[in-house]
N, CA, C and O atoms as CSV, one atom per row, in Angstrom:
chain,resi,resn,atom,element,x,y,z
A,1,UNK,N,N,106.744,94.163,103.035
A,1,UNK,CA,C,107.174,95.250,102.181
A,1,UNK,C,C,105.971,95.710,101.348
A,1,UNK,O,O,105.350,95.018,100.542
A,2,UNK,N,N,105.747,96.980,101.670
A,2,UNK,CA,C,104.709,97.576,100.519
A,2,UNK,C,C,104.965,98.015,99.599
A,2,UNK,O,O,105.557,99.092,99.672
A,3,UNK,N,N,104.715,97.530,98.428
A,3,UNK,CA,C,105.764,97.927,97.246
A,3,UNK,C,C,105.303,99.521,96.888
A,3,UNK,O,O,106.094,100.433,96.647
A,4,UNK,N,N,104.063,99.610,96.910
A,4,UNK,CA,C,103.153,100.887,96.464
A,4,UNK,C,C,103.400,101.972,97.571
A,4,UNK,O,O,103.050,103.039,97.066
A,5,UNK,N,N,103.717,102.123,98.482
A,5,UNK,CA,C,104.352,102.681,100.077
A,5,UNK,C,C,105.753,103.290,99.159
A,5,UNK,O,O,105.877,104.435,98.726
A,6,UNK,N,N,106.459,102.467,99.059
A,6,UNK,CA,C,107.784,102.419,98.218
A,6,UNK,C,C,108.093,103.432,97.171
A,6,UNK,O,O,108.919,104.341,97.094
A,7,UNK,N,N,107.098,102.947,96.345
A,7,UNK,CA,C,107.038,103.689,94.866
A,7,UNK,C,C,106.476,105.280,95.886
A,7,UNK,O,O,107.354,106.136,95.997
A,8,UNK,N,N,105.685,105.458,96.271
A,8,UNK,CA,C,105.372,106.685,96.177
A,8,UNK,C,C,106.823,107.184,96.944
A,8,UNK,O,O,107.186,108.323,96.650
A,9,UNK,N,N,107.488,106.587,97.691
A,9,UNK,CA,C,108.234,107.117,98.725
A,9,UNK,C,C,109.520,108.035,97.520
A,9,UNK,O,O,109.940,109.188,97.417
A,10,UNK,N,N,109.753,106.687,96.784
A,10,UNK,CA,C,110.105,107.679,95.329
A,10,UNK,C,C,110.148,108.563,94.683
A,10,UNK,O,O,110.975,109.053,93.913
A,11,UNK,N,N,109.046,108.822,95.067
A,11,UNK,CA,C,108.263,109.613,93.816
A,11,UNK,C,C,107.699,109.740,92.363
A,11,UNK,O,O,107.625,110.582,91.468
A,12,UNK,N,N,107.123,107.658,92.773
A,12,UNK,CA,C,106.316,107.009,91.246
A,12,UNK,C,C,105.091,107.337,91.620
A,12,UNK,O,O,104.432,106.962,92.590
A,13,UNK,N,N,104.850,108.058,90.779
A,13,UNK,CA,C,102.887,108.283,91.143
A,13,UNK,C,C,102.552,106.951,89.701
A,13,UNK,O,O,103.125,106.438,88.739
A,14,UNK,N,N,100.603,106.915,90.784
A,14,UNK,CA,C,99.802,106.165,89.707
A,14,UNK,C,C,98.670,106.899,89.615
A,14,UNK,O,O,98.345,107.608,90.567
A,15,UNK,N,N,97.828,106.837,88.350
A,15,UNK,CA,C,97.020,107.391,88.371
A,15,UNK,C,C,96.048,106.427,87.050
A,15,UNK,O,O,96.629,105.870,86.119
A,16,UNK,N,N,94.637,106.399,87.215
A,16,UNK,CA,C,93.649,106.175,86.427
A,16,UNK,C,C,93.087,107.047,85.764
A,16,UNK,O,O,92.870,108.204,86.126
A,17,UNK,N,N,92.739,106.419,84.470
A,17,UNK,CA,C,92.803,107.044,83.550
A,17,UNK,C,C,90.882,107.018,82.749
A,17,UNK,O,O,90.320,105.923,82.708
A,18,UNK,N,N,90.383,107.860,82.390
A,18,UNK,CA,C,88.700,107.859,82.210
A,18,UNK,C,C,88.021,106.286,81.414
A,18,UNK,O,O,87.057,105.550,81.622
A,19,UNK,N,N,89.135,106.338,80.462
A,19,UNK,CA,C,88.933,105.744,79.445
A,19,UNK,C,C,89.107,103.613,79.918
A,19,UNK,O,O,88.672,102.643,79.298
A,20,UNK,N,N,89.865,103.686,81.139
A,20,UNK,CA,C,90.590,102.329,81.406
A,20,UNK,C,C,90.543,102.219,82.685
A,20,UNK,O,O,91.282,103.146,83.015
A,21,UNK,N,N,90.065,101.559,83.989
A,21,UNK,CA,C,89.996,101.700,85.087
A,21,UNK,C,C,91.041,100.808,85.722
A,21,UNK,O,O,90.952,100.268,86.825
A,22,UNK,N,N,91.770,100.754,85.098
A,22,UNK,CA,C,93.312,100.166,85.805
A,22,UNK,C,C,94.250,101.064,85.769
A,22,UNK,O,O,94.395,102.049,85.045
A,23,UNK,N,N,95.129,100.459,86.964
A,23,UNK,CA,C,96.412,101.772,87.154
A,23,UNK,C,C,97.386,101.676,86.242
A,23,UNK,O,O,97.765,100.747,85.529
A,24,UNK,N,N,97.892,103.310,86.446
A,24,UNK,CA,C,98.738,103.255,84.914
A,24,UNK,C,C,99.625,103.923,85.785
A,24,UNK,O,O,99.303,104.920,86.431
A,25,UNK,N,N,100.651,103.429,85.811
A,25,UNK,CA,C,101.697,103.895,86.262
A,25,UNK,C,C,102.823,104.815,85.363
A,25,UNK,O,O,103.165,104.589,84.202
A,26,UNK,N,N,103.282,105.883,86.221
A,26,UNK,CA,C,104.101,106.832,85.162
A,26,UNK,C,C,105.453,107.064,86.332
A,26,UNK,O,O,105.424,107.409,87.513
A,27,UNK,N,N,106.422,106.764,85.563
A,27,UNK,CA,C,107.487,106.883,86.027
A,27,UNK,C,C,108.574,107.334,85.177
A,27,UNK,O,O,108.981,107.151,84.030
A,28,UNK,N,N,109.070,108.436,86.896
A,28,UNK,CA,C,109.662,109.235,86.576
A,28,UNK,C,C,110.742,109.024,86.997
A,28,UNK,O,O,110.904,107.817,87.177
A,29,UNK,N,N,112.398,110.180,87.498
A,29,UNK,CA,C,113.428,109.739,88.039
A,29,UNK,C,C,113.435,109.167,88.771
A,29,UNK,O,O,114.564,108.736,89.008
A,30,UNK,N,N,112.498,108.746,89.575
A,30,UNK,CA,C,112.162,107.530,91.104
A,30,UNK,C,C,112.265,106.413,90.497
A,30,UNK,O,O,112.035,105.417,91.183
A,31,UNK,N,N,112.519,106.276,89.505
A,31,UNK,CA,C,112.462,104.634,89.053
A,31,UNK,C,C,113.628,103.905,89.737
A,31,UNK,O,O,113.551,102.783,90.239
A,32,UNK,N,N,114.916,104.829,89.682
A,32,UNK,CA,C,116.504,104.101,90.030
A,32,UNK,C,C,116.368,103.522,91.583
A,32,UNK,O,O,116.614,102.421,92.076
A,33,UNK,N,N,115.795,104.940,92.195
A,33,UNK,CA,C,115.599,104.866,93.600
A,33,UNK,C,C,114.703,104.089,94.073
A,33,UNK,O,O,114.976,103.582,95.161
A,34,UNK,N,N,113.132,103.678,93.331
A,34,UNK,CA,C,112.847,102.753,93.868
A,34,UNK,C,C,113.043,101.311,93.551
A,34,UNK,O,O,112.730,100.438,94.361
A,35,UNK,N,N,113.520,101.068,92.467
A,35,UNK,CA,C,114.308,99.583,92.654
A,35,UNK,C,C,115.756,99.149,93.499
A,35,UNK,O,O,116.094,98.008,93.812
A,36,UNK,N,N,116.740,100.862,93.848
A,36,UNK,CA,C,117.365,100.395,95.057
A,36,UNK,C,C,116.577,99.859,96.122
A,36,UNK,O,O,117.044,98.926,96.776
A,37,UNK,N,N,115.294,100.381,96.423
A,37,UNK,CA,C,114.826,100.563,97.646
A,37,UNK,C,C,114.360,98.904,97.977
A,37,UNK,O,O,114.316,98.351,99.076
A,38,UNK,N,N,113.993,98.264,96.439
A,38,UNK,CA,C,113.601,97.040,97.200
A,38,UNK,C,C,114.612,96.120,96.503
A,38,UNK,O,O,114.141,95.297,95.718
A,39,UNK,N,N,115.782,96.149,96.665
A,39,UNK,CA,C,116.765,95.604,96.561
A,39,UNK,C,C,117.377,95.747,97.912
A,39,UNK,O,O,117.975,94.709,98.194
A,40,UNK,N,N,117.460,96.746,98.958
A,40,UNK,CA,C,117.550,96.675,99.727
A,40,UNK,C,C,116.587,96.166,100.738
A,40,UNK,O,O,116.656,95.735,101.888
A,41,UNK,N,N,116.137,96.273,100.308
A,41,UNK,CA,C,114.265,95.489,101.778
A,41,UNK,C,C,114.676,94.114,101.108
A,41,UNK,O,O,114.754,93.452,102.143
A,42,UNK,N,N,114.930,93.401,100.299
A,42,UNK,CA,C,115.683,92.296,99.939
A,42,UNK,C,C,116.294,91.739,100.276
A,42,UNK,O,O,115.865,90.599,100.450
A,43,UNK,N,N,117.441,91.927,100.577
A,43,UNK,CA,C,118.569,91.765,101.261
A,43,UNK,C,C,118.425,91.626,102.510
A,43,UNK,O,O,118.724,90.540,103.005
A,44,UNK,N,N,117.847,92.870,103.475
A,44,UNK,CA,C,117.164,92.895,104.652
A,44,UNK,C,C,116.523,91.740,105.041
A,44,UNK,O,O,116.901,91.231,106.096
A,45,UNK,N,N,115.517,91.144,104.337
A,45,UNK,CA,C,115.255,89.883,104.456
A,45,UNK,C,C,115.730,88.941,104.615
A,45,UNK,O,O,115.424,88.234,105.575
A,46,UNK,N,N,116.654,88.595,103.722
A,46,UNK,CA,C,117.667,87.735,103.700
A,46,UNK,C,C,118.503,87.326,104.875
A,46,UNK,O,O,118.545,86.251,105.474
A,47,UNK,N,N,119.522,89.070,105.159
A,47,UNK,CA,C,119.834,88.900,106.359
A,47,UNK,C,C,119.284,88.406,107.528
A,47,UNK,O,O,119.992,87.656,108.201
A,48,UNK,N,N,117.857,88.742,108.016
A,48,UNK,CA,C,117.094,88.155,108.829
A,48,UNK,C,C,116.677,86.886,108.887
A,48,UNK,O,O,116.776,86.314,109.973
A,49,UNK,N,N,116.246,86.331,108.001
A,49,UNK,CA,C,116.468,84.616,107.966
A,49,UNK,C,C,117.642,84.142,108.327
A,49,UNK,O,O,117.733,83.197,109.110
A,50,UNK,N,N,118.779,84.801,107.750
A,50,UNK,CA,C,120.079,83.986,108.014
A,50,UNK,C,C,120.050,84.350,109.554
A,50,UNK,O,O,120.561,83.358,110.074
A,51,UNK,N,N,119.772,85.117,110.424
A,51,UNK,CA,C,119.684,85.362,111.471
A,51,UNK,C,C,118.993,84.322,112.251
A,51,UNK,O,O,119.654,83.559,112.955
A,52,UNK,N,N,117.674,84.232,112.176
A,52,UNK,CA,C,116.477,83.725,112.572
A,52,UNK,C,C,116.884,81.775,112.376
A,52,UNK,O,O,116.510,80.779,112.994
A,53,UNK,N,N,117.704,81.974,111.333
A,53,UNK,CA,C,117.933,80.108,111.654
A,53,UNK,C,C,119.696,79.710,112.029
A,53,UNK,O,O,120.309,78.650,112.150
A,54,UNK,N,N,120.075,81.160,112.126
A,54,UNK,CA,C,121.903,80.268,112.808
A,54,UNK,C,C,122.038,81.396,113.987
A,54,UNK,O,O,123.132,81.427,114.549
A,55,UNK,N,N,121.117,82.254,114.386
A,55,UNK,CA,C,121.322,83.142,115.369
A,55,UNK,C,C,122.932,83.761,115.700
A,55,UNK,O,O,123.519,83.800,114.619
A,56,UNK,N,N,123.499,84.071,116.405
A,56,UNK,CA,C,124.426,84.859,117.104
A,56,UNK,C,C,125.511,84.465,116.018
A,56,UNK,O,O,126.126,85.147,115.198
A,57,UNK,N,N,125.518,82.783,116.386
A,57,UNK,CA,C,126.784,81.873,115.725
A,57,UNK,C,C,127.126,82.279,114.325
A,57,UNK,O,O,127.928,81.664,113.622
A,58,UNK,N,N,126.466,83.361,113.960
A,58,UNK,CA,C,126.244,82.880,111.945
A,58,UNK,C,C,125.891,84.329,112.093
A,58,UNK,O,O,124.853,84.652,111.515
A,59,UNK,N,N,126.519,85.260,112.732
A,59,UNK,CA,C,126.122,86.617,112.764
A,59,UNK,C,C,127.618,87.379,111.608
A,59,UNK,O,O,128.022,88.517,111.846
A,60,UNK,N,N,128.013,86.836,110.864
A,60,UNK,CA,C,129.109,87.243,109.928
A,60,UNK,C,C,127.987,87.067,108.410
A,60,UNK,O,O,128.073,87.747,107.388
A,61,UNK,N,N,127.081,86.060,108.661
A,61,UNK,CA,C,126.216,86.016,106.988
A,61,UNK,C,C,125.589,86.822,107.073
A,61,UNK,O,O,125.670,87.431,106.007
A,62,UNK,N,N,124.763,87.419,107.875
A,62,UNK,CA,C,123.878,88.322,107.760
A,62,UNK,C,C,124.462,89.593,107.858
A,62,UNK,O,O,123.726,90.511,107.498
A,63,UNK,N,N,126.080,90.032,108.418
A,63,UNK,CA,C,125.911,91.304,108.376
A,63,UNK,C,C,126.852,91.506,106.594
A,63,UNK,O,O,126.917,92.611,106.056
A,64,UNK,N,N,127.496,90.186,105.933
A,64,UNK,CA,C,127.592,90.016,104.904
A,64,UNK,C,C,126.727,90.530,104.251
A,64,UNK,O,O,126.728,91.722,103.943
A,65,UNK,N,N,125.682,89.546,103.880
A,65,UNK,CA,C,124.451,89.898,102.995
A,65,UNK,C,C,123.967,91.592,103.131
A,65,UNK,O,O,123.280,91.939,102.170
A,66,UNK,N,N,124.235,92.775,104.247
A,66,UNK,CA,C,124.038,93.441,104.284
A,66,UNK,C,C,124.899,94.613,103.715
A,66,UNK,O,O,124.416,95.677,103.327
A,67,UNK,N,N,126.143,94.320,103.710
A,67,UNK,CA,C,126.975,94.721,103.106
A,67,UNK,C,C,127.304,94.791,101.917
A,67,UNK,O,O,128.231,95.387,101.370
A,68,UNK,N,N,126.441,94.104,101.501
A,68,UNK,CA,C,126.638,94.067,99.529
A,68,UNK,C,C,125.637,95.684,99.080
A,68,UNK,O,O,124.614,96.215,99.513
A,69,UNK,N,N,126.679,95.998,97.957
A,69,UNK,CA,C,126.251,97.329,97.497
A,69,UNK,C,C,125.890,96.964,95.984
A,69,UNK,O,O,125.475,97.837,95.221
C-alpha cells in the first residue's frame, strides 16, 4: 500500500515549504476519503491472510472481514 499514491488519489497534496525542507502536508476534504481508503486496503489484507492460511475451507472469514462497513 502506498500511502502517498493514496493521499494524492484523494486529493491531499504536499508541498515544501522555502523556509523548512520537510513535507508539510495540507489537507483538505480528502481527508475522510483517504482514511476510508486505507481502512479499506486494511481489511483487504486481512481478508487475504485469512485466505492464504485456511484457503477455500475458511472462505466465510474473509468474505466477512470484507463486509464490514
Amino acid at each position: 500500500m502506498d500511502i502517498k499514491q493514496i493521499a494524492n488519489e484523494c486529493g491531499i497534496k504536499y508541498r515544501h515549504t522555502p523556509k523548512n525542507t520537510r513535507e508539510m502536508w495540507c489537507f483538505d476534504s480528502g481527508l475522510e476519503l483517504f482514511a476510508q481508503k486505507i481502512i479499506e486496503a486494511e481489511r483487504e489484507d486481512c481478508a487475504r491472510l485469512c485466505e492464504s492460511l485456511h484457503g477455500e475451507r475458511n472462505g466465510d472469514c474473509a468474505a466477512a472481514i470484507r463486509s464490514l462497513k
